[in-house]
N, C-alpha and C positions, 0 to 999 in steps of 0.2 A: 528607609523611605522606599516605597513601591516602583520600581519601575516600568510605565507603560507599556505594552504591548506591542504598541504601533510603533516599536522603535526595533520590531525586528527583522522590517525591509527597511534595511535604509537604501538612501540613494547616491549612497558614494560610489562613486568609480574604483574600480574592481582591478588590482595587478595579480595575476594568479599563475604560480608557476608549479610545475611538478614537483615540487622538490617535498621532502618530507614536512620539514618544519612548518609545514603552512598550517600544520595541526596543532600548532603549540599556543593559538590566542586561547587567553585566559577567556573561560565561561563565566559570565553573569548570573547570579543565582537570584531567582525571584520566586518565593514560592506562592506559587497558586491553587486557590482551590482545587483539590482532587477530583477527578471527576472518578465515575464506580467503570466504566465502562471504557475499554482500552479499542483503537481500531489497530486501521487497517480496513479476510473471512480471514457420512454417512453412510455396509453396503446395502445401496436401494434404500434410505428411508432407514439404516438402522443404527445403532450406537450402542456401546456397554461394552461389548465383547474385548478382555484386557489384551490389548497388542503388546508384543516384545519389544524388547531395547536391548543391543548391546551394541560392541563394538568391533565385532567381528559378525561374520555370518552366520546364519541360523545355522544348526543340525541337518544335512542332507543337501545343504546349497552353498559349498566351498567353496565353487567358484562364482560366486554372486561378483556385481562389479563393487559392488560394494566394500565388499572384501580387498580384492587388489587396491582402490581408491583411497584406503586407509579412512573412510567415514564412518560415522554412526548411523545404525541401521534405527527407522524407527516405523511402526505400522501404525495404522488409524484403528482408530477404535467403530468407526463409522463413518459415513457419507449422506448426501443427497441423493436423489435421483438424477439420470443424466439429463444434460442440458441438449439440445440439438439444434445447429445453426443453419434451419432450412427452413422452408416455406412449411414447411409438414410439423416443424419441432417450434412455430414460432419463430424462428431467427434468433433464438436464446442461445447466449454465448458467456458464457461464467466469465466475471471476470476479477473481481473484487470481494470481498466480505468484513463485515466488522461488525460485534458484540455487543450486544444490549444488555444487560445485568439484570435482572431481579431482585432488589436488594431484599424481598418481604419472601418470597419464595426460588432463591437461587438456581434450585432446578427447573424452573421456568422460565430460565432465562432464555433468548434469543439470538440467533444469526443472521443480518441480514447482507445479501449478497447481490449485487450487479447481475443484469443479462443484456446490458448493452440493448438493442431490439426489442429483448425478449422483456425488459422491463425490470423490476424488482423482486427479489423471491424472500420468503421470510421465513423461518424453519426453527424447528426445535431442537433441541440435545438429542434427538434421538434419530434428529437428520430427514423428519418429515414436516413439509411445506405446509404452514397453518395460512399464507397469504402473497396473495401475487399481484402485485402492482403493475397494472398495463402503462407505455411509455405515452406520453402524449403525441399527437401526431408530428412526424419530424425527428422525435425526440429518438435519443441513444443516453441510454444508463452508464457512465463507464468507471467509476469510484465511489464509496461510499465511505464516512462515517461518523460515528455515535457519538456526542456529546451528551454527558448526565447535568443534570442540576442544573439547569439554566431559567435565569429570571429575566422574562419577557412581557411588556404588559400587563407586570403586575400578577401574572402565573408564572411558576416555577414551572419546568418541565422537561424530560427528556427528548433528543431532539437528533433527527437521521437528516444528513448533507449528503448530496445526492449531487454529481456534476452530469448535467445531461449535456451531453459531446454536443448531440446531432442539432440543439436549438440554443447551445452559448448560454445556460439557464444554471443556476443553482436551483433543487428544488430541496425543500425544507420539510420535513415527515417528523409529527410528534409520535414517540414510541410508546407503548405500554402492554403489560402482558397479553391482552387482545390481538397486536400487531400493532401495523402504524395507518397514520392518517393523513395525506397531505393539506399544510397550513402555507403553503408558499404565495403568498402574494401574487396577486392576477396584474401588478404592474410592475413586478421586481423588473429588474433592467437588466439587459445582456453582461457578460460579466468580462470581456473582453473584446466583442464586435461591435464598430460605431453602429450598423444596418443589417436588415438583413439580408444585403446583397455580402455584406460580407462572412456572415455566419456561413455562407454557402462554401463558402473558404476550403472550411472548417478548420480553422486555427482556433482553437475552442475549450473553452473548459473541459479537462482531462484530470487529472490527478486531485487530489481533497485531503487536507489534512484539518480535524476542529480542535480546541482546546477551549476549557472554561474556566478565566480569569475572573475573578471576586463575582461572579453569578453571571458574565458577561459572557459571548460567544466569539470565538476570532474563528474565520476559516483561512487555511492556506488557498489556491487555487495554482495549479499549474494548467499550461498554453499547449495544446496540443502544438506540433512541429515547428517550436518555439522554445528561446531560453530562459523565456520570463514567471516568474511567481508571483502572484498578487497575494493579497492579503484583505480581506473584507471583516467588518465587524456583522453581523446579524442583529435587526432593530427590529421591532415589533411593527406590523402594518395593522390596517381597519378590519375589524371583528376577527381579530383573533390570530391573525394572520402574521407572517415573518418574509420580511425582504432584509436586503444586506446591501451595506455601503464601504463603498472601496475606502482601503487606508494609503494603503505604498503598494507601491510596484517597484520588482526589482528583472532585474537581467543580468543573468549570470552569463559567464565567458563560454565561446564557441570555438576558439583557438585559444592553446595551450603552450605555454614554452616547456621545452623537453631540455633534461640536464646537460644536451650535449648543445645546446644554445638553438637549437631549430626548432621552427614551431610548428606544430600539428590538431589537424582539425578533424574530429569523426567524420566517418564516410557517412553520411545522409543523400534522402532523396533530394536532386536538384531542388532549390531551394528553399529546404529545411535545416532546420538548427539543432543542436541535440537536446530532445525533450526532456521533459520531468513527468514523471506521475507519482511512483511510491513516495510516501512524507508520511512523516509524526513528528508529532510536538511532544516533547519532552516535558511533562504536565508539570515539575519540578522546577523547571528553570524558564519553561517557555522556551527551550531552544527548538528550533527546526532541523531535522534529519531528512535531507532530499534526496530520492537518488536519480543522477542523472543518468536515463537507461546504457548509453556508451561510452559513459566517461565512470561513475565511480557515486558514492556519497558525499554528500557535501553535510557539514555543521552552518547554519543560520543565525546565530546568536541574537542575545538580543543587542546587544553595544557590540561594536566592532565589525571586524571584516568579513565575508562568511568564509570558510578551510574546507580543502577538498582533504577529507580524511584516509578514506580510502576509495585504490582506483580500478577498475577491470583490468583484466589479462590484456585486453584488448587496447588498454591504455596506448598511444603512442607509436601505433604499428599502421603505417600505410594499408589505406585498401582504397578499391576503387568502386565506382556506382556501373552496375553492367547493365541498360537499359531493356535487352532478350529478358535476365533471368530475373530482374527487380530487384536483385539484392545486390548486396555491398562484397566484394571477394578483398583478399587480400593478398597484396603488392609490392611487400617485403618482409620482412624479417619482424617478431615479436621484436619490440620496442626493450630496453633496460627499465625502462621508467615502470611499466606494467605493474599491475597489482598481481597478487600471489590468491585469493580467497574468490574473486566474483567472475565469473563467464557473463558477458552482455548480452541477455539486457542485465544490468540492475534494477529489480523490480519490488514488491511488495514491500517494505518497513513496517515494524511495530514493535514497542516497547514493555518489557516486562518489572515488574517491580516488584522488589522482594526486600522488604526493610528499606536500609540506604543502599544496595545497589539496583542498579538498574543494566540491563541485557534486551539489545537490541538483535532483532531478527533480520536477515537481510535474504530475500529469495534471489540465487543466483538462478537465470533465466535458463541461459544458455548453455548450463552442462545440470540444470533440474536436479540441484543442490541449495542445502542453507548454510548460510551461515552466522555463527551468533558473534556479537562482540562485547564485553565490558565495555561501558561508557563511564569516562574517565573526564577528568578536568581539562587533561591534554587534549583527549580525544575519543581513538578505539580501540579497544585492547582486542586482540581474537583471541577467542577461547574455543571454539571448535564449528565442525561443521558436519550435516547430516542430510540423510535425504530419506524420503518416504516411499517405503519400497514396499512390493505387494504382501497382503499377510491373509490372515484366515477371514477378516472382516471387510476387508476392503482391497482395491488395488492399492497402486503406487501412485504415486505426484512425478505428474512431467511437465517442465516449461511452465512452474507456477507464476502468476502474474501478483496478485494480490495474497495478504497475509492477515492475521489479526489474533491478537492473544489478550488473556488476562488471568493472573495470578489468583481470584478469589475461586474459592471451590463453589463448586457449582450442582450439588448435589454427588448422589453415588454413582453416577455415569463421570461426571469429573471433577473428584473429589479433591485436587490440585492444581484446578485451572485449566483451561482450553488454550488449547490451538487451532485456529480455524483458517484453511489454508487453500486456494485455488487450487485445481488440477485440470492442465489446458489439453490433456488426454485421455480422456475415461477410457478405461477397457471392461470387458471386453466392447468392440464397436460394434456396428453396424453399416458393413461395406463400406462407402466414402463417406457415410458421413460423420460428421464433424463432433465429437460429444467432449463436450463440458460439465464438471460437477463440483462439490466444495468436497473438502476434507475436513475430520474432526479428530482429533489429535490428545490426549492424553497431556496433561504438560511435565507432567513427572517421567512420560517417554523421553522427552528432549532435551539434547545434552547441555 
C-alpha cells in the first residue's frame, strides 16, 4: 500500500536530544516516481577542461591547505560568469542552483541558479547564460528546484520552484531546452505571511526542496529566521497556470538537551530561531534531508519522528549575540556533543544515486568544505570529505551555499554526471566588490 506524502510533516510534538541514537528510527520506504533531474547548482562561461582529483596535493603545491587537512582536492571543470552584488552588477548574488536534464539530448541539459535581486540565471554545460529572469518588484530569488515529469492540468511537464524571499511567493517556471517560462498563478497565496504588512518581516520563504510522487508535485518550504518547514502540494490554476496548497507544517526544536543534562540554544540574532534552507527529498523513500544552518542535518521521514543525524562543530558550544560586530562569538569551550564533519553553516543538500546506493552531499559553510555521506536505514554513514580548490579552469569554492548533482551523463563535457556547486567568493575580484558565480564539477572528480 502507498503511503501519502502528506504524512511527512507530521504534527507531533518533538523530544529531541543530542544523543546519537536519535538516528536509529526505522525509514519508511515508498517508492516514488523517479524524477530525471536531481536539485539543489564554469572559467568565464567555459567547461570541458578535465580537472584533477586526488588525495593529496597537486605537484608544485605541498603546502596546499588541503593537504595538511587530510581532504580530497578536486577542480571544476568550468564556471559561470561572475555575479556582482551592486547597483552596477544588478544586485545579483549567487546563491543556489539545480539541474534540468535533457532526457532527448543530455548535453543540452541545464543549470538553473538563484541571484537573489539579481533574479534567475539559466546556463549551459559549458557555463554560458542562454536566459535571465528579472525578479518581480519586491521580489528576492533565494532557492531553487527542478522537478521532472509532473502532470498538471492535464499536461505533463517539467517544472522550476523558485522561493522568492523578498514577497513570501513560491514562483513556479515550466522548463525546457529553450529555458523556462513563468506559469505561477497571479493569485497563488503567500506561503507563510497572513499580510503584507507582515511579509515586511521577512520571515519568509527561504529554502525549497520538490519531489514527484505518482505524477504529483510536493514542495518542501523552509521559514526564513524560523524553525518551521511547511510542506505544499502544487495544483493546476486557470490557463495553464500552477498555485500550491499548504499540506502540514512543522516546527523543529530551537533548544537542545546536551549529554551532560543542560540545554542549549544557537546564538541567533535577537529574536530569531535557527533556520533551515538546504533540503532534498529522497525521491526513493520521500524522506526529507534538512539542514539546519547551526545545528546540523535532520532526517524528515515519512512515519515517525524526525532525527537529528548529524550535528556541526558548533553543536553545543556557548556563544553570545555582539550587537557592534552582528555576529555571534563564542563563550566557552567546544561542546562534547559537537559533530566531527560540518563547520556552520550547514548549507546546500543533494542526493546522488547510483543503483541502490544513494550519497548525500552536504556543503559545510563555514570551513568551505564538503562532505559526502552513505545514506543508510539508520541514517549517515561518512564516507569522505572534499573541497574545490583552484585549478587550470577555474578558481576554488568558498563559503558555498547551495549545491545540486546528478548521476546521468550528460554528454562529453560530463560524461559521469554533474556537480553544480555555489561559490560565494569568485576570484579573482574587483576591489570591494562582492562577486558570486556557480561551479561545474566533473562527478567522477568527487570523492
Amino acid at each position: 500500500m502507498r503511503i501519502p506524502l502528506v504524512v511527512v510533516l507530521t504534527a507531533a510534538a518533538l523530544t529531541v536530544t543530542a544523543s546519537p541514537s536519535a538516528s536509529a528510527q526505522k525509514e519508511e520506504v515508498q517508492r516514488a516516481t523517479p524524477s530525471v533531474a536531481s536539485s539543489a547548482s564554469g572559467h568565464r562561461g567555459t567547461a570541458g577542461a578535465a580537472p584533477a582529483s586526488d588525495r593529496s596535493a597537486p605537484a608544485g603545491a605541498t603546502d596546499s591547505p588541503s593537504a595538511h587537512r587530510g581532504l580530497g582536492v578536486v577542480r571544476a571543470a568550468g564556471e559561470t560568469a561572475v555575479n556582482w552584488d551592486d547597483a552596477a552588477g544588478g544586485d545579483a548574488n549567487a546563491d543556489d542552483p539545480a539541474i534540468w536534464v535533457n532526457t532527448r539530448r543530455p548535453g543540452a541539459s541545464l543549470v538553473l541558479g538563484t541571484l537573489k535581486e539579481g533574479g534567475l540565471t539559466v546556463f549551459g554545460l559549458n557555463g554560458e547564460e542562454v536566459q535571465k529572469v528579472r525578479v518581480p518588484a519586491g521580489g528576492r530569488f533565494n532557492n531553487v528546484d527542478v522537478v521532472a515529469g509532473v502532470t498538471l492540468g492535464g499536461q505533463r511537464r517539467d517544472l522550476a520552484v523558485v522561493t522568492d524571499r523578498g514577497l513570501d511567493k513560491l514562483r513556479v517556471y515550466s522548463v525546457n531546452e529553450r529555458g523556462v517560462r513563468d506559469i505561477t498563478s497571479p493569485v497563488a497565496p503567500l506561503v507563510f505571511s497572513k499580510n503584507s504588512a507582515e511579509v515586511e518581516e521577512q520571515r519568509t520563504a527561504y529554502g525549497v526542496a520538490a519531489i514527484n510522487v505518482g505524477g504529483q508535485a510536493y514542495v518542501a518550504v523552509s521559514r526564513r529566521s524560523e524553525s518551521r518547514i511547511a510542506l505544499f502540494r502544487l495544483v493546476a490554476g486557470r490557463a495553464g497556470t500552477v498555485s500550491y496548497q499548504l499540506v502540514k507544517q512543522l516546527d523543529l526544536p530551537a533548544t537542545f538537551t546536551l549529554s551532560n543534562g543542560s540545554t542549549w540554544s544557537p546564538c541567533e540574532e535577537p529574536g530569531d530561531r535557527p533556520q533551515f534552507e538546504g533540503m532534498v527529498f529522497d525521491r526513493t523513500t520521500g524522506t526529507l534531508y534538512a539542514a539546519q544552518e547551526d545545528v546540523g542535518i535532520w532526517r524528515i521521514p515519512l512515519a515517525g519522528k524526525p532525527a537529528l543525524l548529524e550535528r556541526t562543530r558548533e553543536f553545543g558550544q556557548p556563544a553570545a549575540y555582539d550587537e557592534e560586530t552582528e555576529e555571534c562569538a563564542p563563550t566557552g569551550p567546544v561542546s562534547p556533543d559537537g559533530g566531527k564533519r560540518l563547520s556552520a553553516d550547514a548549507e546546500g543538500l543533494t542526493i546522488a544515486y547510483r543503483g541502490a546506493g544513494k550519497t548525500l552531499y552536504a556543503s559545510s559553510q563555514g570551513d568551505s568544505t564538503f562532505a559526502t555521506f552513505r545514506i543508510t536505514p539508520k541514517g549517515l554513514e561518512f564516507r569522505d570529505a572534499f573541497e574545490v580548490v583552484d585549478g587550470g579552469a577555474t578558481d576554488g569554492v568558498q563559503h558555498s551555499d547551495g549545491a545540486a548533482v546528478t548521476t546521468q551523463p550528460l554528454g562529453p563535457s560530463f560524461p559521469h554526471g554533474l556537480l553544480a556547486v555555489h561559490d560565494g567568493e569568485d576570484t579573482p575580484g574587483d576591489g570591494d566588490r562582492e562577486g558570486t558565480n556557480f561551479k561545474l564539477v566533473r562527478l567522477e572528480q568527487v570523492p
